[in-house]
TORTOR-268459 format. One record per residue (C-alpha): residue number from 1; x, y, z. Coordinates in pm, whole numbers. Example, Ala and Ser with C-alpha at 12.3 -4.5 7.8 and 13.67 -1.06 7.14 Angstrom:
// residues 2
1;1230;-450;780
2;1367;-106;714
END
This chain:
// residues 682
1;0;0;0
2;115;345;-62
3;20;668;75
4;57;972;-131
5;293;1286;56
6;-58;1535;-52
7;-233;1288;250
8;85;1322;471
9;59;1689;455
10;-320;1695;512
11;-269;1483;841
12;-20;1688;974
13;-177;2029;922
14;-511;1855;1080
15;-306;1722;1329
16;-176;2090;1419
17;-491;2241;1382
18;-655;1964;1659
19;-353;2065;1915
20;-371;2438;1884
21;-746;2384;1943
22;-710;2222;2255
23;-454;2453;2362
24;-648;2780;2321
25;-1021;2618;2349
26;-1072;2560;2689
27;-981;2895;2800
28;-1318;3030;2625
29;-1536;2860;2899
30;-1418;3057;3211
31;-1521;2916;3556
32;-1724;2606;3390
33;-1431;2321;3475
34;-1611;2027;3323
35;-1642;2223;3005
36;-1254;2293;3008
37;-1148;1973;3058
38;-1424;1793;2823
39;-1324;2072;2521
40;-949;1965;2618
41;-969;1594;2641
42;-1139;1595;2322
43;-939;1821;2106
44;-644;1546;2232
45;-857;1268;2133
46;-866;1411;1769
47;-498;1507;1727
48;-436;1157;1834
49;-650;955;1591
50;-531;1166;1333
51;-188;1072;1454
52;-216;718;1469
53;-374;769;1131
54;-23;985;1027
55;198;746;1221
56;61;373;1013
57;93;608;665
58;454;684;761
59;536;342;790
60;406;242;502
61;436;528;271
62;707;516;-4
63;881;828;63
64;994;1011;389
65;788;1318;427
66;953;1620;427
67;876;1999;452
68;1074;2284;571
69;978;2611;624
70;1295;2899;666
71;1305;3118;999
72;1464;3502;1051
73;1687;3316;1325
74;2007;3166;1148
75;2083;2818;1155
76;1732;2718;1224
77;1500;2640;1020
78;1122;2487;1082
79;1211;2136;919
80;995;1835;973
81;1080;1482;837
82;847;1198;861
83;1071;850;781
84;960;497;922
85;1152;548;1249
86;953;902;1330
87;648;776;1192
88;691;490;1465
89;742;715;1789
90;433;903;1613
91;205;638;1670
92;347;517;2001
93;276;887;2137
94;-96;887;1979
95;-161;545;2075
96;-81;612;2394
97;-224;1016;2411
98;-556;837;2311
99;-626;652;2590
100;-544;938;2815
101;-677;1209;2693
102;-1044;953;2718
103;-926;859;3063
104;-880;1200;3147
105;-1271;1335;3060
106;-1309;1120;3388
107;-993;1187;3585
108;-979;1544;3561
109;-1330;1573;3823
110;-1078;1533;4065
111;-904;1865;4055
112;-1265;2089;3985
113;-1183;2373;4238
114;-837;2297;4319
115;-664;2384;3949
116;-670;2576;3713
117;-827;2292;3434
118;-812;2467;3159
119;-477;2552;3219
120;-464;2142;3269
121;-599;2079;2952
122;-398;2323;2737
123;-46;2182;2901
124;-174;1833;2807
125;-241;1937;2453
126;72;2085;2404
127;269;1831;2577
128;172;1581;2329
129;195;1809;2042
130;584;1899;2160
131;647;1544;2183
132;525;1436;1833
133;742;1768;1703
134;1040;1619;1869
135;1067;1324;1645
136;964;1467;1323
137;1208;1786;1387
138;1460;1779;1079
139;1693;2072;1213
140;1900;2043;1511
141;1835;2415;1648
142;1420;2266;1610
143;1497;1994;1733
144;1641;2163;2073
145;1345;2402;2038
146;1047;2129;2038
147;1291;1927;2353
148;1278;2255;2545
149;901;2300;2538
150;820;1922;2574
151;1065;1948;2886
152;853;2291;3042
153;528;2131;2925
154;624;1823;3166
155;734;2045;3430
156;435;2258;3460
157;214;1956;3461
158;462;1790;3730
159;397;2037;3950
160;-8;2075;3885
161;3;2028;4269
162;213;2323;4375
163;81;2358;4687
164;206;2062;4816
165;580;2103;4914
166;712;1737;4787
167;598;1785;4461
168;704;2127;4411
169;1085;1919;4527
170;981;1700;4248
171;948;1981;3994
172;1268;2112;4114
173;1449;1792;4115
174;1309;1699;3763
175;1359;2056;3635
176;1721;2059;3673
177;1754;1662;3557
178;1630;1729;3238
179;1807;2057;3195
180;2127;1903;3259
181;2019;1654;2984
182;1966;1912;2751
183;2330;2039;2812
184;2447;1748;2671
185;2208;1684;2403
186;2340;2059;2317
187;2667;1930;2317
188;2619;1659;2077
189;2453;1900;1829
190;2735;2090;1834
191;2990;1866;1756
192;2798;1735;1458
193;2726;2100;1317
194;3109;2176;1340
195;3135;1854;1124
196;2873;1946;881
197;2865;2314;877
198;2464;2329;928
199;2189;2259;1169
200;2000;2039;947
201;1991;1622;1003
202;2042;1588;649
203;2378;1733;635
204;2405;1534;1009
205;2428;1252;790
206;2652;1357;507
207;2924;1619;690
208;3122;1849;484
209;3432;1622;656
210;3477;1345;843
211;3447;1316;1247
212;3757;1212;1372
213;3718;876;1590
214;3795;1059;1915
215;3491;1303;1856
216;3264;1020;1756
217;3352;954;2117
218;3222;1217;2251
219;2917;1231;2032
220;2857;922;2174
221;2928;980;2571
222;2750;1306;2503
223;2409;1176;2342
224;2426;858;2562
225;2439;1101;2870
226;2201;1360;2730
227;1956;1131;2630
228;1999;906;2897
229;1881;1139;3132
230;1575;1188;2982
231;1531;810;2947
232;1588;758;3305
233;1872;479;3284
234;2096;418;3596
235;2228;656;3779
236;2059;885;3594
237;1735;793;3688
238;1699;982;4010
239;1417;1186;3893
240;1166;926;3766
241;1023;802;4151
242;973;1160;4267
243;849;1340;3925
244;606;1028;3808
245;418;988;4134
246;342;1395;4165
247;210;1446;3824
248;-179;1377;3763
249;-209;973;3677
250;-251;1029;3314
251;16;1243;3317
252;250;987;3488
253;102;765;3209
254;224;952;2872
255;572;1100;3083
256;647;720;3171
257;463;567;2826
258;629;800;2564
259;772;1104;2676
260;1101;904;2797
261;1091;727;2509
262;1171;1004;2260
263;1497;964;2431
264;1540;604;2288
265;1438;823;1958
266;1742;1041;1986
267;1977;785;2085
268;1868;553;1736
269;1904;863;1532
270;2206;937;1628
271;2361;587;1647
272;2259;418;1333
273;2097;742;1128
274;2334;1014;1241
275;2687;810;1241
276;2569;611;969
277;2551;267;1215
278;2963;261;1200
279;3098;221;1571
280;3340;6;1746
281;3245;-272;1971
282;3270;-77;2307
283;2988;152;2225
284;2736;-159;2218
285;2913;-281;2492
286;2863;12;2702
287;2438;55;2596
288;2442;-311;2696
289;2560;-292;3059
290;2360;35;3121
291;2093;-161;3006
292;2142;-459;3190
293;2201;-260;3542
294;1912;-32;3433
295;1706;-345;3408
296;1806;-548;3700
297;1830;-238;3983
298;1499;-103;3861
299;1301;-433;3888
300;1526;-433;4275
301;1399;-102;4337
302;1031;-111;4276
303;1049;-468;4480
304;1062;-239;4799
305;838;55;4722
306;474;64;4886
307;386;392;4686
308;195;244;4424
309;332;508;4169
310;702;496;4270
311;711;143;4204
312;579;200;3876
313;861;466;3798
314;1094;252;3900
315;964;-8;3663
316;1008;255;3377
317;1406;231;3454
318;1361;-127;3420
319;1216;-137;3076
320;1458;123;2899
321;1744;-116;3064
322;1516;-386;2868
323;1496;-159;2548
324;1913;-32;2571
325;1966;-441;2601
326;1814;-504;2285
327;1983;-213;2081
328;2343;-277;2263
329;2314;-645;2110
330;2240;-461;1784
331;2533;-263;1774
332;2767;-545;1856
333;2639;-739;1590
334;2632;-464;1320
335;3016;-393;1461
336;3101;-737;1288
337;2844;-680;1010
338;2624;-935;1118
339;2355;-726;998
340;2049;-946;1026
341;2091;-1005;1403
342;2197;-685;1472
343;1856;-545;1274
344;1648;-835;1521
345;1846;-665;1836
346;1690;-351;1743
347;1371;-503;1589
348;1299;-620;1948
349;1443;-305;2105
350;1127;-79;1892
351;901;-386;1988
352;974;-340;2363
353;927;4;2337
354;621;19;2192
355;468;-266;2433
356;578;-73;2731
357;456;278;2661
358;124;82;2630
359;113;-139;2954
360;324;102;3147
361;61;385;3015
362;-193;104;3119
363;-86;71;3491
364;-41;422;3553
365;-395;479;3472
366;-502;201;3691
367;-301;332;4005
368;-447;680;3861
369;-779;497;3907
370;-671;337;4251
371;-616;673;4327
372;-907;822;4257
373;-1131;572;4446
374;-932;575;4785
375;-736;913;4791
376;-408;694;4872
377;-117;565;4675
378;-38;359;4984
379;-95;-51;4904
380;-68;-81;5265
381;-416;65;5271
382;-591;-121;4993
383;-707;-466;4988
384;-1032;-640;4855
385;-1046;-364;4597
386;-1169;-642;4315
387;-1501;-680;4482
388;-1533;-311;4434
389;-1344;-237;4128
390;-1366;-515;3963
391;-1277;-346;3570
392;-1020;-146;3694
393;-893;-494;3893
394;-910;-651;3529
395;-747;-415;3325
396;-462;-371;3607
397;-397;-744;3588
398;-351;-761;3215
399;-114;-490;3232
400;90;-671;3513
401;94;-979;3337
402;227;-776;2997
403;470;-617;3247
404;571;-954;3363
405;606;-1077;2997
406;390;-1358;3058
407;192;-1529;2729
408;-49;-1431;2585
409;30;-1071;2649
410;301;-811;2405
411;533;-845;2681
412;620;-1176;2631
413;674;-1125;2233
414;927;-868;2235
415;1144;-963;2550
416;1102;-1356;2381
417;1277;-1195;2054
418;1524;-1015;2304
419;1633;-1316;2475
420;1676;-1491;2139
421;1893;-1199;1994
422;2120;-1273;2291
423;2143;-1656;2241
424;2270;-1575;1904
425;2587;-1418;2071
426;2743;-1787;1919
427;2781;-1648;1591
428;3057;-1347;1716
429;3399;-1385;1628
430;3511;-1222;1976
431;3493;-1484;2266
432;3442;-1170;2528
433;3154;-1039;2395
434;2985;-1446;2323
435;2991;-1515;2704
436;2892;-1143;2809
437;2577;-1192;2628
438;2431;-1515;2739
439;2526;-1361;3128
440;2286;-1049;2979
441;2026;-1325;2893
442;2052;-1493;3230
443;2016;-1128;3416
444;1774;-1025;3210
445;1591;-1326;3300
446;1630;-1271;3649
447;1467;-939;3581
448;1159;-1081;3441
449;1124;-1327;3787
450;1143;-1009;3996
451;889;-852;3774
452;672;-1113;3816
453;704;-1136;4198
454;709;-742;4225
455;363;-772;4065
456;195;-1032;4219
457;269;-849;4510
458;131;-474;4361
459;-194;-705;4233
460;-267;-919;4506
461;-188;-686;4817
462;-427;-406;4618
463;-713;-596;4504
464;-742;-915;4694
465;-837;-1017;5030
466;-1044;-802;5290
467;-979;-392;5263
468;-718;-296;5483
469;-852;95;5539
470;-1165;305;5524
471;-1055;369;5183
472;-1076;34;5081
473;-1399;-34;5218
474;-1562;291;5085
475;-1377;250;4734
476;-1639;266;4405
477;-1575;161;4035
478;-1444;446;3841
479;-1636;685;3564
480;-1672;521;3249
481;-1455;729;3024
482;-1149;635;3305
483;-1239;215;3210
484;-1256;294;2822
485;-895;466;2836
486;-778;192;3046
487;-972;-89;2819
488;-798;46;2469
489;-466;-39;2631
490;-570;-370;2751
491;-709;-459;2404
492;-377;-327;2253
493;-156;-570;2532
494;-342;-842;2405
495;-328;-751;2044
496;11;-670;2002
497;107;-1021;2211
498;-102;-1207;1967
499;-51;-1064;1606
500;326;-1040;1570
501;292;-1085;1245
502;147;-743;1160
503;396;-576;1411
504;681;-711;1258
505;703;-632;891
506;605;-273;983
507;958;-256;1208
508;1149;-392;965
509;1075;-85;754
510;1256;78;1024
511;1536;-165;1095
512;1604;-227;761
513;1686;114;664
514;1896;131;931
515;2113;-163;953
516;2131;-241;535
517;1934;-592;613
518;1547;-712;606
519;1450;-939;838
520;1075;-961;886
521;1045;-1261;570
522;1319;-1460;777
523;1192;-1412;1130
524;822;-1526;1038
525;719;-1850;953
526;431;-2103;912
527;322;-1818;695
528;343;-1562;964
529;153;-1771;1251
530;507;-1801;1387
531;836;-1633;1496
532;1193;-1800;1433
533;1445;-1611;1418
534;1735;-1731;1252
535;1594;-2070;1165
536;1303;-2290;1337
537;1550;-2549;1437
538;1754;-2269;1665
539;1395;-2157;1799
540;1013;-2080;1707
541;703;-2010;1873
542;333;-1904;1781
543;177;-1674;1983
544;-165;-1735;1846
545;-82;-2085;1926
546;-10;-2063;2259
547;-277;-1828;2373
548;-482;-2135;2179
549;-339;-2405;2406
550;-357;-2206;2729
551;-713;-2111;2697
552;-753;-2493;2588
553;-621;-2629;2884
554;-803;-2430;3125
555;-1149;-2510;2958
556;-1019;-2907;2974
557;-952;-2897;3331
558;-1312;-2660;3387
559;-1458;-2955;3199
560;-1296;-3238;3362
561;-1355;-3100;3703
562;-1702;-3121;3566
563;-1688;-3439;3465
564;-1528;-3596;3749
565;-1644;-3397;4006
566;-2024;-3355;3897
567;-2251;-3043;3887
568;-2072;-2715;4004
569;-2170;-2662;4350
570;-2031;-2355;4629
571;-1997;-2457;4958
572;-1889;-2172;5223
573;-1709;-2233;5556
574;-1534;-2030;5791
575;-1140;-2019;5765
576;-986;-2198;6070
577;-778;-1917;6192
578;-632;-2066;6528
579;-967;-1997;6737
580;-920;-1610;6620
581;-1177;-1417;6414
582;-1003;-1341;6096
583;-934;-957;6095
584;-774;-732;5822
585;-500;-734;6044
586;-380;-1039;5963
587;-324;-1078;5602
588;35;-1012;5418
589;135;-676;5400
590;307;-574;5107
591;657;-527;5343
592;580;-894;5455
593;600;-999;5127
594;892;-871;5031
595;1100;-940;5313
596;1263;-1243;5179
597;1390;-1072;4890
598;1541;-730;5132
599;1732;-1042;5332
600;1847;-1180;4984
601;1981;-842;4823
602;2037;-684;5176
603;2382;-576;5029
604;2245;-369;4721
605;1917;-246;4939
606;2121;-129;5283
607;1857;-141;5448
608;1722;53;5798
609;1510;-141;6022
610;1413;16;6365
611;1188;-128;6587
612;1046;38;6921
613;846;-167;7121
614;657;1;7479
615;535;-260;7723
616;299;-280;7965
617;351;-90;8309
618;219;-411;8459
619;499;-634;8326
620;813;-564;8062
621;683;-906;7939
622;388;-778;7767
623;420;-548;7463
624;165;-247;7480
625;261;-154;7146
626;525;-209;6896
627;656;71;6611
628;831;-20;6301
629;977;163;6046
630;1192;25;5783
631;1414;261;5536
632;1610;139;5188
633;1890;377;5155
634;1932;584;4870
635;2249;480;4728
636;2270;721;4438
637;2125;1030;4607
638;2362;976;4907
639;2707;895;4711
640;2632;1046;4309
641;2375;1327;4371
642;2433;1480;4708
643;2824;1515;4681
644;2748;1687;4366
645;2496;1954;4509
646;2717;2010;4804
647;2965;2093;4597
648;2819;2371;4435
649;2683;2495;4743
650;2989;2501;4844
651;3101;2710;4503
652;2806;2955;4572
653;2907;3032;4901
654;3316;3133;4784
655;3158;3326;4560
656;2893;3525;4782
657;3200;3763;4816
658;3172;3896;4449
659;2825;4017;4548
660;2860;4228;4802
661;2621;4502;4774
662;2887;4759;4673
663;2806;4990;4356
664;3093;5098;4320
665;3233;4724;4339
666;3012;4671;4065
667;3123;4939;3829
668;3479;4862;3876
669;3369;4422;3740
670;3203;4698;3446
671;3487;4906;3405
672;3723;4537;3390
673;3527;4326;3149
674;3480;4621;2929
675;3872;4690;2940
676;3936;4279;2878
677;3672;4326;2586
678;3838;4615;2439
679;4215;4413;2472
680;4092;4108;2267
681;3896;4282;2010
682;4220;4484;1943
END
């Protein structure tokens, strides 16, 4: 099928047109917030069908899409480019804006009379909007432009909340994250227009001369830093637990779903568009052990947290560590011009990314929805929340079982292809780099136990057994619009784990471009109903199949239970509970459940534990009450981020002197700089 570039223009101007609507509309119905936020919500629902709609024609057209539109400010220039690798992150963004922006003409009755919701719904609008600029900007100095405004867009929705001091710390902390990001982003762009003498990606890719290897370097520390930052990868990833959890829930949902996923944009475009996919073996090296230590300290982290949201952010570090795995195996293969495995390394890389900006989106809207029925993000306080919520209860479990990569779901598709891009580590010449990544594969396994453990935990300690709080027991099934959002993504989970076959031959339009080798014929077989890649005697599986043959087997066992057992009967009795009356009290806390795994990785966690126990006046043998607090140190804020801050403090306190209140102190640093001025322009 081909799309014509007349259609690619009319979707982006409609596109432009929906998100400059919902940016300016809902400040023409002063004081009516339902209006606001309805006008908002459903300016962002059009912009993002119509990108979805942009996002499948880019992938399919024949031709890039290109426009450009000259600007008084030199160097920069209003270019857009729509290739298969924008046209990707596109529909990722809308995919995921969708379902929020429908989830929010629910969610945002929670802040009538506390926010400003027009203001709300604008900052939405034109956070998506910056975001789908980002990876269609064609021009560096754009490029930086769009990154900026996507950055403030995030911050001012971050900090919706102001009044409450630990978010306004998160806006802070996030605020100067990202802007040290940009720094280096900055950097990057700089070193590539000194090579090619203009702004524009075009000329990124052909350079008036050469980089020399040691600024390829830097291009690469630079962007892997800049963007890395952004993406949240460790130890950069400090922000991500305290910005996530303060932003409104959909918010959390397209900052965690896509927003730090334009950063795995920049870092593709540079790698294999920018440098032209020529690097030495290091470099894949290096996104391979970020990712792996991203991956396997994320899934640690979120183990631990209570905060519903937190542990979701720290989730998001573990699937970019997922995501870098997948495209550091594809950069040591296309080192040794193995280019088919290194295109399925970055086939499953794209795969990942799009599954988790959908269950990741997913689960923040159910904690969103958590949220919104108990006022807490505490799990310690929920419990029995199925009975009551028994959609949201459904959608949140088929996100955690995507998260967990579990068949049927997407999950389980792209970190399958993942683990069978590192099993082909055989065919390397170097024997280094064939045992490092197998031990990827086995940690990256590891991962995927934890994340199954960490969310049996978040699902069963939320939504099973007897409510553990007044919240609980007074919780109610959320507004319909907040189950459709959350339903698209479940249907998208499950239809992205069970139709690989239409996923992949769309990324290969991406990957092959970008490595020189086509994949998608080689990787499906049985005429698509199955994946093999590199041959079905290495490996194979059918999705399709296997969801088959599970739901199979559980209607066989339902109908040999039947069978042998007779008509279906319920019988109730009383759990034997020692003589005791079963109380809330008594059921595993969410700390309880984790407690074997703090003992196991005590080392990594450091963990506080103080008890205080006050007896009985009576006797010292009899407890009156016992208080426990436990506390995981924060490794990278206490020996990375704090060293750092107290060293400028310290910097900003020797220099205190310069300002010293004196005018005539000040016109002598005048009367100096203009002299120094006047010396070198002699």
């Amino acid at each position: 099928m081909s799309v014509s570039t007349d259609s690619l223009f009319m979707l982006f101007w409609l596109l432009l047109a929906s998100y400059a609507a919902g940016i300016l509309l809902p400040f023409c119905a002063p004081r009516k917030p339902h209006i606001q936020g309805m006008v908002g919500s459903a300016c962002s629902c059009a912009a993002s069908l119509i990108g979805i709609a942009l996002g499948l024609s880019g992938l399919v057209a024949a031709e890039p899409l290109t426009a450009m539109l000259p600007a008084p400010i030199p160097l920069l220039a209003f270019a857009i480019r729509l290739d298969p690798l924008a046209s990707f992150f596109v529909l990722t963004i809308s995919l995921a804006g969708l379902a929020a922006a429908i989830y929010a003409m629910g969610y945002l009755k929670e802040f009538h009379g506390r926010v400003s919701v027009a203001t709300l719904a604008a900052l939405t609008n034109g956070f998506l909007l910056s975001m789908t600029l980002v990876v269609m900007a064609d021009n560096g100095f754009f490029f930086l432009m769009t990154w900026e405004l996507m950055s403030l867009a995030s911050y001012f929705l971050v900090v919706t909340e102001h009044e409450k001091e630990d978010v306004r710390h998160a806006g802070f902390f996030y605020l100067v994250m990202t802007h040290v990001g940009t720094a280096f982003v900055v950097l990057t762009y700089l070193i590539l227009f000194q090579s090619a003498g203009s702004f524009s990606f075009e000329s990124f890719r052909h350079p008036e001369q050469a980089l020399p290897e040691g600024m390829k370097t830097l291009v690469f520390l630079a962007a892997l830093i800049g963007f890395g930052t952004k993406a949240g990868i460790v130890p950069l990833h400090g922000w991500l637990p305290y910005a996530h959890p303060a932003a409104p829930s959909h918010i959390s949902a397209l900052m965690s779903g896509v927003m730090i996923k334009t950063a795995i944009y920049g870092l593709i475009r540079v790698y294999f568009d920018f440098l032209g996919g020529q690097f030495p073996w290091w470099w894949g090296f290096v996104i391979l052990v970020i990712g792996t230590l991203s991956a396997i300290l994320g899934v640690m982290y979120a183990l631990m947290e209570h905060d519903l949201k937190r542990l979701l952010a720290f989730h998001s570090v573990e699937n970019i560590g997922i995501i870098l795995i997948g495209i550091g195996a594809g950069m040591i293969f296309q080192t040794y011009e193995l280019k088919e495995f290194a295109a399925l390394g970055l086939l499953a890389g794209l795969y990942h990314t799009i599954n988790h900006a959908l269950f990741k989106s997913l689960l923040f809207l159910g904690a969103g929805s958590l949220l919104y029925a108990t006022h807490t993000r505490n799990m310690e306080e929920y419990g029995g929340l199925l009975r009551r919520m028994p959609w949201t209860g459904l959608f949140f479990l088929i996100g955690a079982v995507s998260i967990s990569a579990l068949p049927p779901s997407n999950g389980f598709v792209s970190e399958w292809l993942l683990f069978q891009t590192l099993f082909l580590s055989v065919q390397l010449p170097a024997l280094f780099l064939k045992l490092i990544l197998p031990i990827a594969a086995a940690l990256l396994a590891l991962t995927g136990v934890l994340a199954l453990a960490c969310f049996a935990k978040a699902f069963g300690i939320s939504f099973l057994a007897l409510p553990r709080s007044a919240h609980a027991r007074q919780a109610e099934e959320v507004p319909i619009p907040m189950r459709v959002g959350m339903g698209i993504l479940a249907l998208l989970c499950v239809g992205l784990g069970l139709a690989p076959m239409i996923v992949v031959p769309l990324l290969d339009r991406i990957t092959g471009p970008l490595t020189g080798a086509s994949i998608s014929h080689k990787i499906l077989a049985l005429d698509g109903w199955a994946l093999a890649p590199g041959t079905v005697q290495f490996s194979s599986i059918s999705p399709p199949m296997l969801a088959a043959m599970l739901i199979l087997s559980g209607l066989l066992g339902l109908f040999l239970a039947v069978l042998l057992g007779g008509r279906l009967m319920t019988r109730s009795h009383k759990t034997w509970g020692c003589g005791l009356t079963l109380t809330p009290r008594m059921e595993y806390t969410a700390t309880g459940f984790v407690q074997p795994m703090k003992r196991v990785f005590s080392t990594i966690y450091q963990p506080t534990i103080k008890l205080e126990t006050e007896f009985l006046e009576e006797s010292r043998y009899f407890a009156k009450q016992r208080k426990f607090e436990f506390h995981i140190e924060p490794v990278f804020e206490k020996y990375l981020y704090d060293p750092v801050v107290n060293a400028f403090w310290g910097i900003a306190d020797r220099l205190r002197i310069l300002q010293a209140g004196s005018l005539h102190l000040y016109l002598t640093y005048i009367f100096v700089t203009l002299v120094i001025l006047l010396l070198f322009a002699v």
